[in-house]
C-alpha positions as MATLAB code, in Angstrom:
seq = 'XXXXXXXXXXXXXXXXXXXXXXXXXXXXXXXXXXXXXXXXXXXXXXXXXXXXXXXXXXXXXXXXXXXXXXXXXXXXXXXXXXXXXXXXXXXXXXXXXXXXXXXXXXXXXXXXXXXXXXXXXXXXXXXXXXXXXXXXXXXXXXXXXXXXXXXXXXXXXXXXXXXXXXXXXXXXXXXXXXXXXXXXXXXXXXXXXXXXXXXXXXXXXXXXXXXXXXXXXXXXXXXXXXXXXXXXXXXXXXXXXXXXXXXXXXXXXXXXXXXXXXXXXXXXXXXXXXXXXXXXXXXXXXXXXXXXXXXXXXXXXXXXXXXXXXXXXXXXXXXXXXXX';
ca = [
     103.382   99.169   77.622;
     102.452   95.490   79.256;
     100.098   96.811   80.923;
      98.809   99.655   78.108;
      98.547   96.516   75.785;
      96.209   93.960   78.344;
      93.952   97.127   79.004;
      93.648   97.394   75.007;
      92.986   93.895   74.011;
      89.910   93.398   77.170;
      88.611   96.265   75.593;
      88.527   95.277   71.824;
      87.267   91.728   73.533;
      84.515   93.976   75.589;
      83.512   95.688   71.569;
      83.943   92.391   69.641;
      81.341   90.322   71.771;
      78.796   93.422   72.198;
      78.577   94.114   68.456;
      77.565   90.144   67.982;
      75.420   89.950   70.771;
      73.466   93.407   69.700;
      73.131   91.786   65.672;
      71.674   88.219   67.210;
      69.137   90.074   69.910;
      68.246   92.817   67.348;
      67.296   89.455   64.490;
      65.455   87.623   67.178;
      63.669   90.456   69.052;
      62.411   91.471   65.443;
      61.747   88.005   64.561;
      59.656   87.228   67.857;
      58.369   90.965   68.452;
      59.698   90.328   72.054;
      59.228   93.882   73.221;
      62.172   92.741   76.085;
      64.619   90.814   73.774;
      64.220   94.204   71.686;
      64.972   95.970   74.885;
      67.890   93.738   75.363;
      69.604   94.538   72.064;
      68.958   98.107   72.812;
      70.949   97.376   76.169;
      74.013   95.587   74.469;
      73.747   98.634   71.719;
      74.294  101.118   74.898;
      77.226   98.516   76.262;
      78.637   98.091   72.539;
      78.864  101.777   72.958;
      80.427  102.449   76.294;
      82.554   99.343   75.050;
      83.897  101.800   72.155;
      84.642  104.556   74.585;
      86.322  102.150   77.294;
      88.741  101.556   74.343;
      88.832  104.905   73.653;
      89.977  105.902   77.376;
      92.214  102.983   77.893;
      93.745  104.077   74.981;
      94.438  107.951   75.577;
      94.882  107.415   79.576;
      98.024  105.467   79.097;
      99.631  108.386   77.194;
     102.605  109.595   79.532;
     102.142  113.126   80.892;
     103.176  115.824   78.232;
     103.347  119.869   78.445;
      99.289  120.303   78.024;
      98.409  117.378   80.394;
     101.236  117.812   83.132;
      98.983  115.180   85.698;
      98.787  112.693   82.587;
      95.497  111.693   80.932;
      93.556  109.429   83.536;
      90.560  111.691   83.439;
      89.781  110.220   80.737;
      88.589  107.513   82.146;
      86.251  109.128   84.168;
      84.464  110.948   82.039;
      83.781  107.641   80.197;
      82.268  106.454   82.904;
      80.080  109.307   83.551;
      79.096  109.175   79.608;
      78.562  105.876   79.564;
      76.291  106.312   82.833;
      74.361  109.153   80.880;
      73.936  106.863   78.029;
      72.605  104.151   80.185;
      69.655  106.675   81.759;
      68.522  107.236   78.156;
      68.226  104.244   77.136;
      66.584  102.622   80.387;
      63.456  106.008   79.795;
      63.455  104.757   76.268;
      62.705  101.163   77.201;
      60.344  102.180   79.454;
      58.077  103.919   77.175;
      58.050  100.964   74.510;
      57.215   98.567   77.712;
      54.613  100.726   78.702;
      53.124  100.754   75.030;
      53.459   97.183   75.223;
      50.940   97.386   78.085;
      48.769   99.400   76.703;
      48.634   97.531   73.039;
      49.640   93.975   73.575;
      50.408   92.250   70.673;
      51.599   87.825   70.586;
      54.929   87.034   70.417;
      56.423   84.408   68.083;
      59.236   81.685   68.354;
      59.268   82.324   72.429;
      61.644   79.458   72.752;
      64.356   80.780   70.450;
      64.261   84.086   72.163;
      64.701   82.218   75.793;
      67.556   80.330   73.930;
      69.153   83.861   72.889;
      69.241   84.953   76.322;
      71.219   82.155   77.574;
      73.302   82.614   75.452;
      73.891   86.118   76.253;
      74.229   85.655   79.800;
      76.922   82.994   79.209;
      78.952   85.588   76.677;
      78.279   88.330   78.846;
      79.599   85.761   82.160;
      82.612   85.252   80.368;
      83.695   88.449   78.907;
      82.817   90.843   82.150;
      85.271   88.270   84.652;
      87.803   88.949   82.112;
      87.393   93.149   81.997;
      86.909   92.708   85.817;
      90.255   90.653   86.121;
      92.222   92.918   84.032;
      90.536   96.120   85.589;
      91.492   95.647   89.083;
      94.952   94.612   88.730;
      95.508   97.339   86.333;
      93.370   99.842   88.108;
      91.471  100.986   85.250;
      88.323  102.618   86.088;
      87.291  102.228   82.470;
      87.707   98.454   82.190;
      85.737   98.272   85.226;
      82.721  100.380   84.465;
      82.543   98.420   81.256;
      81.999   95.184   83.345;
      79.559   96.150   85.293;
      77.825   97.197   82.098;
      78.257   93.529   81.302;
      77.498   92.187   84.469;
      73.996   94.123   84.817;
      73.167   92.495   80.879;
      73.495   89.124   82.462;
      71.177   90.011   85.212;
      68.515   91.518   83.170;
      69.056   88.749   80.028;
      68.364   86.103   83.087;
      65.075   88.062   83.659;
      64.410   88.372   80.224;
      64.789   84.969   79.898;
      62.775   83.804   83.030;
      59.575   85.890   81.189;
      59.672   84.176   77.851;
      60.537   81.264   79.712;
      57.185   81.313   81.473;
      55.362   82.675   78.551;
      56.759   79.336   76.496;
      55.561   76.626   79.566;
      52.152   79.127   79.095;
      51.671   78.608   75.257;
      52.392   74.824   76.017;
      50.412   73.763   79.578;
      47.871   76.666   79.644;
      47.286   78.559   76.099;
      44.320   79.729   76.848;
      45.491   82.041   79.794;
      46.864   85.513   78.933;
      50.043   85.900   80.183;
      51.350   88.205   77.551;
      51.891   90.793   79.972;
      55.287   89.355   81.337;
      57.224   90.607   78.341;
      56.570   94.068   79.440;
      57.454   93.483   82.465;
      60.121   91.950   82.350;
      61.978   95.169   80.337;
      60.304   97.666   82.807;
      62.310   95.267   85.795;
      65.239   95.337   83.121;
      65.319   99.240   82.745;
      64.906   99.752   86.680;
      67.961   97.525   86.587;
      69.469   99.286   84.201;
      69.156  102.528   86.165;
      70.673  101.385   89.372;
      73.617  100.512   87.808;
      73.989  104.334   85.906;
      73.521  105.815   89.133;
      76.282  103.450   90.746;
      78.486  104.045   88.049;
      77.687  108.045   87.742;
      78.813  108.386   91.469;
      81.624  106.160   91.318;
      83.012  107.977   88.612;
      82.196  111.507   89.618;
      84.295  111.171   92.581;
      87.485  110.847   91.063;
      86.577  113.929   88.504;
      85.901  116.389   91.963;
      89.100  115.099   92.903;
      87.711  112.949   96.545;
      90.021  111.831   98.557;
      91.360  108.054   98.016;
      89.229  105.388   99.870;
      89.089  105.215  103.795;
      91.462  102.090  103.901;
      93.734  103.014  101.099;
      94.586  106.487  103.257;
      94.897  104.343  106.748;
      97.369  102.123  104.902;
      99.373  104.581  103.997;
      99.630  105.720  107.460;
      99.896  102.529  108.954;
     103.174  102.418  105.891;
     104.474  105.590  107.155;
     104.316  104.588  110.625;
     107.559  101.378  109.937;
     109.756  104.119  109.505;
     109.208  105.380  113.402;
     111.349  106.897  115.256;
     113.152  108.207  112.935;
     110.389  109.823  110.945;
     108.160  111.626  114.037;
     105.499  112.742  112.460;
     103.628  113.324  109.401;
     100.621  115.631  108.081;
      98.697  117.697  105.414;
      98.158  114.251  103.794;
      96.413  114.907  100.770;
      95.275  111.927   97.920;
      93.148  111.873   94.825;
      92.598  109.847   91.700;
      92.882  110.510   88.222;
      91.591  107.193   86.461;
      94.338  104.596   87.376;
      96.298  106.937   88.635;
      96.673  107.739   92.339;
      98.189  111.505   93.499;
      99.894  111.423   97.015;
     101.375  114.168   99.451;
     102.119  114.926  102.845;
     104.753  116.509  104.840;
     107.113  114.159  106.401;
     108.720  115.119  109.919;
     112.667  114.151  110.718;
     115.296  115.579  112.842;
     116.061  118.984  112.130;
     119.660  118.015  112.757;
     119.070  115.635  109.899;
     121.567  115.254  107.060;
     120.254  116.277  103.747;
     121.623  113.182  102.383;
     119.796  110.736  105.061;
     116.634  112.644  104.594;
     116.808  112.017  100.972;
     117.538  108.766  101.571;
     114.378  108.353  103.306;
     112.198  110.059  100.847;
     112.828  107.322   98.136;
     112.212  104.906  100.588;
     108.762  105.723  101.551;
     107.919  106.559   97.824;
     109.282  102.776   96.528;
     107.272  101.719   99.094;
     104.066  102.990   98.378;
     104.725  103.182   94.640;
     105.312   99.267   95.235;
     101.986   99.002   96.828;
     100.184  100.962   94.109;
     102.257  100.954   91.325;
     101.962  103.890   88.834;
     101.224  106.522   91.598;
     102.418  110.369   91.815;
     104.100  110.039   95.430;
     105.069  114.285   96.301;
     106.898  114.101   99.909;
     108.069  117.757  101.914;
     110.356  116.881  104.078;
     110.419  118.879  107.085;
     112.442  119.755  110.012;
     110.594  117.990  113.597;
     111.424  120.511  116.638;
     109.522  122.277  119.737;
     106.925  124.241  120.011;
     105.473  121.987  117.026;
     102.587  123.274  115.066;
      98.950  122.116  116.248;
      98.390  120.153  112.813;
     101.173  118.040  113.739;
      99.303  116.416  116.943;
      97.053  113.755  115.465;
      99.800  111.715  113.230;
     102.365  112.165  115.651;
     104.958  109.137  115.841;
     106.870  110.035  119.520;
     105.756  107.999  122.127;
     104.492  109.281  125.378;
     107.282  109.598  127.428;
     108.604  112.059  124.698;
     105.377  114.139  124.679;
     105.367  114.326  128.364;
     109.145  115.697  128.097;
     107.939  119.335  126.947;
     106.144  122.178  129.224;
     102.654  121.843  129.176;
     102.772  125.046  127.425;
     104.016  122.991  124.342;
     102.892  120.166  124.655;
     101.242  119.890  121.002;
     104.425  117.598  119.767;
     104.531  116.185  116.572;
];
């Protein structure tokens, strides 16, 4: 429920400063006809809104497992991702076009100095608020909290472009007035949208994966290995490792090879020990063991994470020599 709660509140935080920042933008984008603060607010609209379905997921993933969702509910924090990722490729096109019309039919901006002074501002909020969903997303392992902040992280890239145009259009008015350099506005949101677009992509494969059920990351599967390994000789062997994620939640099984002369009670025994151990690793993972008997011939799947050493492989007739 700690945890449930902390995932909650970084969320509401995430909503709270996206629905002020979208208000002040919208106001001074009107205000200035700054076609890329306008852009901007459009950007913190689209991040107001994934911050409203972050909350959302947070909210429903932490429900325990019940008779319709046996697995629990972390999908649902990956298919907020993926909507928020759709969300952001509509409203980079639409950004585009208005840029591009911009172009086409440029008309002077007004107040260029308060609209560089809204930007800073944003990127300081923005600074602030996505090291705090970024904090609380890794340690809880939230795949929700941490799409949101790189929603928040990519509006303090493109506000600090934003803000370098109207920056240079403002030194313009002042030093050089009577050069046209009206163009950088429209620029600036066409580099914002192409921003914009990288990160849907990086966020629409990131949280695909875990809703096609991929395997776990390289290095988290080698450490569990490498964790299995401590409890050598008397485990000898492991396979059919299998992982996958379900928003915070990680799935684990593999067989587990003892000897077959092996008490029920010690095999047991070392079940919940290898669970507690990777559960205490990565906490709130599904860890299924089948424990299995180790003997000769051994089955060819049981070569590559064998744990006998080679004096104990070289022990059996070449015939059977594919020990576990």
């Amino acid at each position: 429920m700690d945890q449930q709660n902390r995932e909650t509140n970084v969320a509401l935080l995430s909503v709270a400063s996206n629905a002020g920042l979208v208000l002040l933008k919208l106001i001074v984008g009107l205000a200035t006809g700054a076609v890329s603060i306008i852009s901007e607010s459009i950007h913190s609209g689209v991040d107001l809104l994934a911050a409203v379905i972050a909350w959302f997921a947070v909210r429903t993933s932490g429900q325990p497992a019940d008779e319709d969702h046996p697995f629990g509910h972390g999908k649902y924090e990956n298919v907020s991702g993926t909507v928020e990722a759709l969300l952001i490729f509509l409203a980079a096109g639409w950004i585009i076009y208005e840029a591009v019309k911009k172009l086409i039919d440029p008309v002077p901006l007004e107040h260029v100095g308060l609209g560089t002074i809204i930007m800073l501002v944003s990127a300081g909020v923005n600074i602030i608020v996505s090291q705090r969903l970024f904090k609380v997303g890794k340690e809880t392992n939230s795949t929700a909290l941490q799409a949101d902040a790189w929603h928040l992280r990519t509006d303090v890239y493109t506000s600090a472009g934003v803000m370098v145009g109207l920056l240079l259009l403002w030194l313009n008015d002042i030093i050089a007035p009577e050069v046209d350099l009206h163009w950088i506005d429209p620029v600036a949101a066409i580099v914002v949208a192409l921003l914009i677009i990288k990160a849907a992509y990086t966020l629409t494969v990131e949280s695909a994966r875990d809703l096609l059920d991929v395997s776990l990351p390289r290095e988290e599967e080698d450490w569990i290995r490498q964790r299995i390994t401590e409890w050598s000789p008397t485990v000898r062997g492991f396979h059919r490792l299998r992982t996958r994620k379900s928003g915070s939640h990680r799935f684990i099984q593999f067989h587990l090879l003892v000897d077959g002369e092996m008490s029920v009670d010690e095999s047991h025994r070392i079940h919940d020990e290898v669970v507690a151990a990777i559960k205490s690793h990565y906490p709130g993972s599904n860890v299924v063991i089948h424990m299995e008997p180790c003997s000769r011939p051994c089955q060819p799947q049981c070569l590559h994470d064998c744990l006998l050493d080679e004096s104990e492989r070289r022990s059996v007739s070449p015939e059977q020599n594919r020990v576990c």
